[in-house]
C-alpha positions in Angstrom: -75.4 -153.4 25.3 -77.8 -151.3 23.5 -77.0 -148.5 25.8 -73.4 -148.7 25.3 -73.7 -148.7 21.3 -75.7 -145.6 21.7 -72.9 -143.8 23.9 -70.3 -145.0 21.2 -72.6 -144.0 18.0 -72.9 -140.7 20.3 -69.3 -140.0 20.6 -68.7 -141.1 16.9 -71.0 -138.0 15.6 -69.4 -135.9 18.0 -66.2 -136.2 16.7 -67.3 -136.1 12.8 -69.4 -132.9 13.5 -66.4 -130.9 15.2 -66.5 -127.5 16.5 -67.3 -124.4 14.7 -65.0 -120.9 15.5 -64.9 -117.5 14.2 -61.8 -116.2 13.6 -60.9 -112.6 12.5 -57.3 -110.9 11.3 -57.4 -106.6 11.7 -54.6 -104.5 11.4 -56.3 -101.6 13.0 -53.9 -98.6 11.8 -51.6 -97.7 14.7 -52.3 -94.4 16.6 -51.3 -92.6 14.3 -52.6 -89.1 12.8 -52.8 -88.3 16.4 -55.7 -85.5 15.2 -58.4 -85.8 12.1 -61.0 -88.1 11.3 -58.5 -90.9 11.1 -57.1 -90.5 14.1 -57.7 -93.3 17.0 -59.8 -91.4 19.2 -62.0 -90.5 15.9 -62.0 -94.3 15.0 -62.0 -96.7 18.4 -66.0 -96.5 18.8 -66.8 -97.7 15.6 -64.1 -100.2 15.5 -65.0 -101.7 19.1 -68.7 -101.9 17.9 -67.8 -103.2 14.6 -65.7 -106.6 16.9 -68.6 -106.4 18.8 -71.5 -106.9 16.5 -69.2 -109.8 14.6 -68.2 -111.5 17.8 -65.4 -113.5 16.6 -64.0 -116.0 19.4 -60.6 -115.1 18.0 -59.0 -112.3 16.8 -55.6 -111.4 15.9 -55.0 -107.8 15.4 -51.6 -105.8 13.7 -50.3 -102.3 14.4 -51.8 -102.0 18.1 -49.8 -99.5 19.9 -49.9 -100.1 23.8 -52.7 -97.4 24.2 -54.7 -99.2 21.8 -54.2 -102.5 23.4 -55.4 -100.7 26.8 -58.0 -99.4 24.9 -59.2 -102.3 23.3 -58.7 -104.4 26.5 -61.1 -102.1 28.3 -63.5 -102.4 25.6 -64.2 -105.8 24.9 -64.8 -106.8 28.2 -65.4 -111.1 27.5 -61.8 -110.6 25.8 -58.8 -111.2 26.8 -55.2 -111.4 25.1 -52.2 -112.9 24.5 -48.8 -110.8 23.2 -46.2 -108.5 24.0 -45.0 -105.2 22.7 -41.9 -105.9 19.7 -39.7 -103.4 21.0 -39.2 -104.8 24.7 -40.9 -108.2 24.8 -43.5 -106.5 27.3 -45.4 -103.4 26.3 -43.2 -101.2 24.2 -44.1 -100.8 20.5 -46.3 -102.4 17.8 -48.6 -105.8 19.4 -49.2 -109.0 17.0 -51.9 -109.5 19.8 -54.2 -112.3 20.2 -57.9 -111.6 21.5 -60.3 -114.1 22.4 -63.6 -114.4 23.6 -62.5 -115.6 27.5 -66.1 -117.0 28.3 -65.5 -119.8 25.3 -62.0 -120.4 25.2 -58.9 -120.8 27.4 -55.6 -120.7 26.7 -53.4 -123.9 27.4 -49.9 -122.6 25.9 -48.7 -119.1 24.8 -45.4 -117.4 23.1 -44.3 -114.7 20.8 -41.2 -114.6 18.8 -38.7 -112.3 16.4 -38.8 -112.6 12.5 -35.3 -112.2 12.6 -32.2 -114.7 13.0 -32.3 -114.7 16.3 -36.2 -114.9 17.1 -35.8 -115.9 20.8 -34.8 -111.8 21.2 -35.9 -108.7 20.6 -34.6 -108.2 17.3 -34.5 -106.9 13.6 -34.6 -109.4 11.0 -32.6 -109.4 8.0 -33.2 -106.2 5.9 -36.2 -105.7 7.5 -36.8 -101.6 8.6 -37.8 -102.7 11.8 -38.9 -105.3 14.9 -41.6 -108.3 13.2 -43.2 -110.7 15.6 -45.4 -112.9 15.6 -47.6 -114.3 18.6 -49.0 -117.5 19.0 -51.2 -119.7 21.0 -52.8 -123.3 22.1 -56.5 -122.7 22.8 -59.0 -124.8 24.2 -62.8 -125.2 24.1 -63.8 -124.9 27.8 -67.2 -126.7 27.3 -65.6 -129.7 24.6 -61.6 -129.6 25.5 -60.6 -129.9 21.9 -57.6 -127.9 21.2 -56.3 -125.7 18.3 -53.3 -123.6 17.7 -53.6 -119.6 16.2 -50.2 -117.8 15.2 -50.8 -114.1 14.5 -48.3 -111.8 12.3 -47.3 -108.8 10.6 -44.7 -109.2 7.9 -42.4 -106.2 6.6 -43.4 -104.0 4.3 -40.0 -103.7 3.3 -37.2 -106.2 3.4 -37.8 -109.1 0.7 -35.3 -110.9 2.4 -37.2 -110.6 5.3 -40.6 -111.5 3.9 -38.7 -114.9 2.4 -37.2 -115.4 5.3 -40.5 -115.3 7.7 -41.9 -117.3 5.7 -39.2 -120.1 6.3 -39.3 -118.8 9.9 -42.7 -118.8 10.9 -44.1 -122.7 8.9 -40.6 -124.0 11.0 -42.2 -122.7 13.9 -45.6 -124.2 13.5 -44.0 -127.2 12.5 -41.9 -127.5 15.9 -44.9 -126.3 18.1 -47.5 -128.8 16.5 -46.6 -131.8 17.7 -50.3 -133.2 18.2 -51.4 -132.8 14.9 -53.4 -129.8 16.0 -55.5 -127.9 13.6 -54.0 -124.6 12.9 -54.3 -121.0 11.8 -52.0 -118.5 10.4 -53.2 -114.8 10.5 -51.9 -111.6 9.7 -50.6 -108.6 7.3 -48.2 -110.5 5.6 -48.0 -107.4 3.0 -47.7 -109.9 0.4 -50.2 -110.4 -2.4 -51.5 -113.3 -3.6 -49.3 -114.2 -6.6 -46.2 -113.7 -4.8 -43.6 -116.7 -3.9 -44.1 -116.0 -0.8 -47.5 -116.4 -0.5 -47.5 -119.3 -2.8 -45.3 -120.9 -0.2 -47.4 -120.4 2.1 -50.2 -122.4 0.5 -48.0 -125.2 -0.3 -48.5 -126.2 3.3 -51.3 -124.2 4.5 -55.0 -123.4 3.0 -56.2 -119.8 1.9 -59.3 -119.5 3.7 -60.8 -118.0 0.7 -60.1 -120.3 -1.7 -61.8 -123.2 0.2 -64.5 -121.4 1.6 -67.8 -122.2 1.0 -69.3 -118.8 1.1 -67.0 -116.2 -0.3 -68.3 -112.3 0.4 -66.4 -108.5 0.5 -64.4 -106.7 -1.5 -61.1 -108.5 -3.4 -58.6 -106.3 -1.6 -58.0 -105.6 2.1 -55.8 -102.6 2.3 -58.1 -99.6 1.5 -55.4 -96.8 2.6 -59.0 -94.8 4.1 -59.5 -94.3 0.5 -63.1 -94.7 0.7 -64.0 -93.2 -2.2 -62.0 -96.0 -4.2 -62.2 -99.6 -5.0 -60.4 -102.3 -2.0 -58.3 -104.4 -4.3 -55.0 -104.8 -3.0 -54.8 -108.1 -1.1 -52.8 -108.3 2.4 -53.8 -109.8 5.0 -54.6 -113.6 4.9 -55.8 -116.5 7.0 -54.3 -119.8 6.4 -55.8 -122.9 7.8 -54.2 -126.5 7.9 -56.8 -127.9 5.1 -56.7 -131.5 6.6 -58.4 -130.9 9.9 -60.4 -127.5 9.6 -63.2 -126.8 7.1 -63.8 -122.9 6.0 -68.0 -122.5 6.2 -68.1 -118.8 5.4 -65.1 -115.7 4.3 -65.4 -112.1 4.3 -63.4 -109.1 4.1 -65.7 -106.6 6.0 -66.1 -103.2 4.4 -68.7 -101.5 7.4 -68.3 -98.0 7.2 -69.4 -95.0 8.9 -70.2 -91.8 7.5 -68.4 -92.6 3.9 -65.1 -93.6 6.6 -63.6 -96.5 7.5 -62.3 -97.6 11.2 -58.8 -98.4 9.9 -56.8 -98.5 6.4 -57.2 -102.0 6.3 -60.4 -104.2 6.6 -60.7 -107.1 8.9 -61.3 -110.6 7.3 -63.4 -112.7 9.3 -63.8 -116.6 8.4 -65.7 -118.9 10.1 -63.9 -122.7 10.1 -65.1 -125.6 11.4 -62.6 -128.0 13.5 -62.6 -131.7 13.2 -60.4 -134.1 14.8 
């Protein structure tokens, strides 16, 4: 008896504890001044040593041209990904990829689909200039099998309609995909700021990782243009978190540099969350 109310008191704290992850968001600035000190092949080693040294089991990244994927594939070798290019729905265009760290994590379900009206194709949404996506995925601890679900995306820059519209789009999606009550994440450039409608929708049904976070470090902005010389204070790119079942322990906007330069126009966030079932 007494070994058997250990076991349970055992099992009990494991669940209450949860699982800590580290999750990161990086629009890494497609290929694109193919020559000068912000081009890719002027920016890939400091941005592979920068994932490296933060380690973060997931990471959804923006603006990764099929090069770059290869690239970043080859790279970080204990990653691998999930997400197809937005032009063909295999490797043509801008990714909304999904890395993570192979060795902790597998992946139990995957998919990508259109911001657009008909997001089962390859398609432009509403007034948007061009093809949105956003990739998604059911991930599970190898060593404890609990589960949690990421969605990755990059939002217009254009369209309002379309940036209303994702919106709409992408929380209908999480709703029909979360049927277990999974805790879940919401990454991207949503290239929205904070005091938008948009955003404020958002957070009517899932957290700002900043403003629950424990520990709150960085800059206030994300998009930095490679204007190093100036403040970072437009805000961008987010990660949302479903506040009932995940915890935020630390937040950061990175602002490593090399050299007074940056490895892309934006700088990653990085929060690490802690899962509970």
């Amino acid at each position: 008896m007494k070994n058997i109310c250990f076991l349970t008191i055992f099992l009990i704290s494991r669940i209450a504890i949860g699982q800590n992850i580290s999750i990161m968001t990086y629009n890494i600035k497609l290929d694109y001044p193919k020559e000068g000190k912000n081009s890719w092949d002027n920016r890939q080693a400091f941005m592979t040593s920068q994932i490296k040294f933060h380690a973060p089991n997931v990471m959804g990244v923006q603006e990764a041209l099929p090069n770059q994927m290869k690239d970043l594939d080859s790279l970080l070798p204990n990653y691998k990904f999930i997400g197809v290019g937005r032009d063909d729905g295999r490797n043509q265009g801008e990714y909304s990829a999904i890395f993570y760290n192979s060795q902790i994590l597998k992946v139990v379900k995957n998919g990508t689909f259109w911001l657009s009206e008909t997001p089962d194709e390859v398609s432009t949404g509403w007034d948007a200039m061009c093809n949105r996506v956003c990739t998604y995925g059911e991930f599970e601890n190898i060593k404890t099998g609990q589960r949690f679900l990421v969605f990755n995306t990059h939002f217009d820059h254009v369209g309002e309609t379309a940036k209303r519209e994702s919106v709409h789009l992408v929380l209908g999606k999480i709703k029909e995909l979360n049927i277990e009550g999974l805790p879940v994440v919401l990454m991207g450039d949503f290239n929205l700021e904070p005091d938008t409608e948009n955003i404020k929708k958002i957070t009517e049904v899932l957290a700002d990782s900043k403003s629950i976070s424990n520990l709150v470090f960085g800059p206030k902005g994300t998009w930095n243009g490679f204007n190093f010389e100036k403040p970072v204070t437009r805000r961008i790119d987010y990660i949302f978190v479903s506040e009932e079942n995940i915890s935020v322990i630390k937040y950061a906007v990175l602002s490593d540099s090399w050299d007074a330069k940056y490895p892309s126009d934006h700088l990653p966030v990085i929060a690490e969350l802690e899962l509970t079932n």
